[in-house]
Backbone as CSV, one residue per row, in Angstrom:
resi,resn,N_x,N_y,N_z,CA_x,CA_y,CA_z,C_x,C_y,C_z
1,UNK,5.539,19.413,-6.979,5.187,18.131,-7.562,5.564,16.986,-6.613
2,UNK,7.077,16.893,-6.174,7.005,15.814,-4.999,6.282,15.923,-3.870
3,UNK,5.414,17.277,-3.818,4.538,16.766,-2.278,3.244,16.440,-2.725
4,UNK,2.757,16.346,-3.860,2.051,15.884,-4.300,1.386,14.300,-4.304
5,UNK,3.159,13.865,-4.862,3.629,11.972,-4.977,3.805,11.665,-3.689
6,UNK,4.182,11.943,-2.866,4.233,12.457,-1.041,3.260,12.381,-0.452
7,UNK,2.170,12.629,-0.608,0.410,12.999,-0.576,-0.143,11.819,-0.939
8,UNK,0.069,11.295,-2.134,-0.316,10.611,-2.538,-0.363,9.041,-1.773
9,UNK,1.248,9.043,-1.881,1.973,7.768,-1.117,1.021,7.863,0.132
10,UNK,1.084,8.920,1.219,0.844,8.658,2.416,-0.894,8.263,2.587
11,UNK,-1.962,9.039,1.530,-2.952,9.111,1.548,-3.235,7.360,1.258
12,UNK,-3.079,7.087,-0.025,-3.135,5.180,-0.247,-2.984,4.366,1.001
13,UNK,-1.715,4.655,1.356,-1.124,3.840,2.760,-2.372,4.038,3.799
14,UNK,-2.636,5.192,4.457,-3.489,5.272,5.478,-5.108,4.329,4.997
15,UNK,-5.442,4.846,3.764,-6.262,4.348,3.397,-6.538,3.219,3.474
16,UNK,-6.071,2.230,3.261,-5.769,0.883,3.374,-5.561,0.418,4.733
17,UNK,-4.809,1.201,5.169,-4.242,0.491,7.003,-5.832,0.507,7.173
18,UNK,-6.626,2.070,6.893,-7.414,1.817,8.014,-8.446,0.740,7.607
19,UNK,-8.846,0.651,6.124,-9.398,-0.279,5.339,-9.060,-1.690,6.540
20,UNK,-7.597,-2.124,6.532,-7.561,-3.379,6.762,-7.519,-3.655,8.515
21,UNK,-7.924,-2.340,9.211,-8.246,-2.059,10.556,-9.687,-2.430,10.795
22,UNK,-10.762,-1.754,10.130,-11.865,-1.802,9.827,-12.111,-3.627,9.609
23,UNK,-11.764,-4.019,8.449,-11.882,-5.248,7.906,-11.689,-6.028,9.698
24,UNK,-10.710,-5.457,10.170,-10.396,-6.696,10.838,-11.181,-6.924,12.206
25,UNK,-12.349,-5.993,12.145,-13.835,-6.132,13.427,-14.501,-7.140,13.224
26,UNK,-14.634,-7.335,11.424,-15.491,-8.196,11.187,-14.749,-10.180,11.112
27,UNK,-13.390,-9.884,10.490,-12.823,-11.286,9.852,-11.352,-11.348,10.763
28,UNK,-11.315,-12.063,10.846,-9.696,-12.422,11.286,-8.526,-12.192,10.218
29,UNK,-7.457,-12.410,10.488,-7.042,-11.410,11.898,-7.709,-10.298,12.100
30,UNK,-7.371,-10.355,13.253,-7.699,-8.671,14.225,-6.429,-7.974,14.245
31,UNK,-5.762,-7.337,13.090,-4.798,-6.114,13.411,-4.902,-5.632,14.368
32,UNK,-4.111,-4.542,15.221,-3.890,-3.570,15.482,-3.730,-2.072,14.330
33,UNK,-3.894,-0.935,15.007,-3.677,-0.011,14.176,-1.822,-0.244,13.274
34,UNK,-1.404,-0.107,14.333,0.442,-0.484,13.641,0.046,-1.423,12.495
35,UNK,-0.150,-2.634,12.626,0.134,-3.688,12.508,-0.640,-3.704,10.961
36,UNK,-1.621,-2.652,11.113,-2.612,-2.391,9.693,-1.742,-1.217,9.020
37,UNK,-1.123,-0.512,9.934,-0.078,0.203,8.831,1.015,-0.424,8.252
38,UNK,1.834,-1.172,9.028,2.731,-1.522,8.530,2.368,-2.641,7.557
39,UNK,1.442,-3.569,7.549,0.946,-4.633,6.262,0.659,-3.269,5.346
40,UNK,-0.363,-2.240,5.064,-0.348,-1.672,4.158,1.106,-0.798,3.390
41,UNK,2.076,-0.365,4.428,3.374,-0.226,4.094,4.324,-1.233,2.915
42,UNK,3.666,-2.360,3.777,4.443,-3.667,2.854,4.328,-3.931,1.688
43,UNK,2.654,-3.682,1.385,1.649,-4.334,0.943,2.066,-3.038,-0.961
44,UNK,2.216,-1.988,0.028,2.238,-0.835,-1.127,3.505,-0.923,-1.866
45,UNK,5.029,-1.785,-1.149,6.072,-1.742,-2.062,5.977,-3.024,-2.428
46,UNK,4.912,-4.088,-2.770,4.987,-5.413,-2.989,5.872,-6.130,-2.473
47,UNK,5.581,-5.867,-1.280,6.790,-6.923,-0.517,5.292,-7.840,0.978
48,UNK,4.386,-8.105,0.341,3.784,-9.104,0.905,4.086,-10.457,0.774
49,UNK,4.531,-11.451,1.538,4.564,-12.764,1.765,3.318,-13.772,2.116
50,UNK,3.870,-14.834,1.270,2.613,-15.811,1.201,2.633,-15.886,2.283
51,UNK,3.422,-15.780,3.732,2.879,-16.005,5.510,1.676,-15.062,5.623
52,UNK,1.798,-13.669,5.062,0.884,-12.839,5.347,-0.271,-12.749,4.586
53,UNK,-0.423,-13.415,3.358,-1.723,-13.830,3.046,-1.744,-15.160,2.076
54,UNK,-3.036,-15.807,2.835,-3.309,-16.814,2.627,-5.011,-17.024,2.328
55,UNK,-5.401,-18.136,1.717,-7.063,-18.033,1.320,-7.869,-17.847,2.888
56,UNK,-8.589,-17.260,2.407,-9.803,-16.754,3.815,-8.964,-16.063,4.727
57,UNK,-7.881,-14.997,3.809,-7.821,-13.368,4.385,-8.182,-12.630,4.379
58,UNK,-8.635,-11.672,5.012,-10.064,-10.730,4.285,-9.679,-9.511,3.793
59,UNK,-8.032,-9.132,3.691,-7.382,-8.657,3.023,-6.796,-8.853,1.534
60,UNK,-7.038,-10.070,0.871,-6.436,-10.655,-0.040,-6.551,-9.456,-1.452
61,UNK,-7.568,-9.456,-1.566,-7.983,-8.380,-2.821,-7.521,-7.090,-2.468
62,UNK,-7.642,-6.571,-1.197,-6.834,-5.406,-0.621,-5.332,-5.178,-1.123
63,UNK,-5.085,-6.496,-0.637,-3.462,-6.391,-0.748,-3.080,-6.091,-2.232
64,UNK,-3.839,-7.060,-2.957,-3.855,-7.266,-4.253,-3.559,-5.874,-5.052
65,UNK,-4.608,-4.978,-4.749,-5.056,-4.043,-5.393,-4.290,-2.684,-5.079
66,UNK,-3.809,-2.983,-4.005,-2.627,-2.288,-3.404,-1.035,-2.144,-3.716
67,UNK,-0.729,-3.192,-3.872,0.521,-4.083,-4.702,0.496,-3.118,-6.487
68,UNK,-0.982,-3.012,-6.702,-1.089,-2.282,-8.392,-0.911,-0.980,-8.089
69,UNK,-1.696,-0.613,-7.267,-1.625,0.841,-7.049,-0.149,1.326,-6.415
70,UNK,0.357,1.009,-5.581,1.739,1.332,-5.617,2.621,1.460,-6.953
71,UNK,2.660,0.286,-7.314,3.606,-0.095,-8.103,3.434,1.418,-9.147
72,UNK,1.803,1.551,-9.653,1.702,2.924,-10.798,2.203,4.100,-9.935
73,UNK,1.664,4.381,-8.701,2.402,5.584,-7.943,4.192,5.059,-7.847
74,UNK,4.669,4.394,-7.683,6.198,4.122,-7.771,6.564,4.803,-9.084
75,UNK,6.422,4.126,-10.120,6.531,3.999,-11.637,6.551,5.543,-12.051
76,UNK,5.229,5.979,-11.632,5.111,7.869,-11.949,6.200,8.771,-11.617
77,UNK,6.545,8.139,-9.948,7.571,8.748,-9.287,9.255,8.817,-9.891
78,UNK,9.364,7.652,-10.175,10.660,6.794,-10.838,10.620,8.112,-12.306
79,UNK,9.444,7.790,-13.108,9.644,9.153,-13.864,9.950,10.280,-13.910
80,UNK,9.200,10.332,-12.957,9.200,12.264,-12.325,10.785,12.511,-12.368
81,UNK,11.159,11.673,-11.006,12.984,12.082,-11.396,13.605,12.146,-11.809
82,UNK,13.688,10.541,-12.707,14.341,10.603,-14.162,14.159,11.942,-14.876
83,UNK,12.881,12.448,-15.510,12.791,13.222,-15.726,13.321,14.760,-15.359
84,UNK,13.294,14.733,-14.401,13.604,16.573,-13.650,15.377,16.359,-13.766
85,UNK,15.991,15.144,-13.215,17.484,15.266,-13.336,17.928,14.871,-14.623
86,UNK,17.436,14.366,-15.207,18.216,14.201,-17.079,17.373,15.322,-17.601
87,UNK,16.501,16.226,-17.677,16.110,16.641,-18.585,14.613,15.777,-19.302
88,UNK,14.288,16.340,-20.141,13.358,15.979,-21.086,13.662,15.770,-22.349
């Protein structure tokens, strides 16, 4: 089950980096690969700063939607353990 939430985590993250790699041929900024992982890194424990997005980012809804989706993969996880070390 944790390589699952493991899987999960890493699959979102990439997804997004490359999402906001891609994005960034067309709109400014121009990431780098890092630079699109580590914003999606950030982005996934809600720890984005208003420096890092601002109106006419072409990430904004990305981030957005990213920030949710973590948070439910966090939340599941946070269960899972609770769960397996207290019991049910």
């Amino acid at each position: 089950m944790l390589l699952a939430w493991l899987s999960a985590y890493a699959l979102v993250v990439s997804l997004f980096a490359v999402a906001y790699f891609v994005l960034g041929f067309h709109y400014t900024p121009h990431p780098t690969l890092a630079q699109a992982f580590l914003e999606s890194t950030t982005a996934f424990h809600g720890g984005v700063y208003l420096e890092q997005v601002h109106p006419g980012y072409s990430t904004n809804m990305g981030c957005s939607f990213e920030v949710v989706t973590g948070l439910v993969i966090e939340g599941f996880f946070i269960a899972m353990l609770v769960q397996r070390f207290f019991g049910k």
